[in-house]
Residue, then its C-alpha position, 0 to 999 in steps of 0.5 A: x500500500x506503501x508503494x502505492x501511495x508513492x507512485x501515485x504522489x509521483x505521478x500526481x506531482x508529474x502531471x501537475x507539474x506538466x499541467x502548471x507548465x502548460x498553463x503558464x507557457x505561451x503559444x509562441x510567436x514569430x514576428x517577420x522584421x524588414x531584415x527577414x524580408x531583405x535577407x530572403x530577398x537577397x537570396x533569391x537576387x542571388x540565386x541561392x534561396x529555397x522555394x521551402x525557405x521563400x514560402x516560409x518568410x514570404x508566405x507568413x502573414x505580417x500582423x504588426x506592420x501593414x507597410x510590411x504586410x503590403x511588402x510581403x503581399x506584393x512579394x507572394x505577387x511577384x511569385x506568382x506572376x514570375x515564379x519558377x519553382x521547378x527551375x530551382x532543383x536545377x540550378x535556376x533562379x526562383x524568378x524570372x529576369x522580370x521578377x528579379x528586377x521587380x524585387x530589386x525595386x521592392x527590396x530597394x525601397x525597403x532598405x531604404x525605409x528601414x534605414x530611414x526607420x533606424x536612423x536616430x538623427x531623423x526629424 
């Protein structure tokens, strides 16, 4: 009877202990910034992102920032009017010529708000 109450202490502490953990814990959160945007960006100019990697970043909707929502938005647009999934297993590029240099236009302009954000001697 001993043994008994003693294992079943320890499991009343086992699973006490996960439900108070579970209680607590937060389901956690991933917030997309501009410099995740710009790296996949680069990577994609470059040659050398993934379609997986391009859907995980781009495909991930932006709750905090609208211009960055509006960003990704005109992204996932770009895939879709100029993208060429199939052409990466082989070597190619994501994006066509026309959709690279649409996205070195939209990764210009974030760069150069980013840095405008970041600058501390704005007005």
């Amino acid at each position: 009877m001993a043994l008994f109450l003693l294992v079943f202490a320890v499991c009343l502490l086992v699973f006490g202990t996960m439900i108070g953990i579970l209680l607590v814990s937060r389901t956690p959160r991933y917030r997309t910034e501009p410099e995740d945007l710009l790296a996949v960006f680069d990577k994609t100019l470059n040659g050398y992102v993934t379609e997986t990697e391009w859907n995980a970043i781009v495909g991930y909707p932006v709750r905090h920032d609208d211009y960055l929502e509006g960003v990704r938005r005109r992204a996932q647009q770009l895939m879709s009017d100029y993208g060429r999934p199939w052409q990466v297993s082989h070597g190619g590029s994501l994006l066509s010529r026309t959709g690279r240099q649409e996205l070195a236009i939209l990764r210009d302009h974030l760069a150069a708000r980013d840095a405008l954000r970041q600058d501390p001697h704005r007005s």
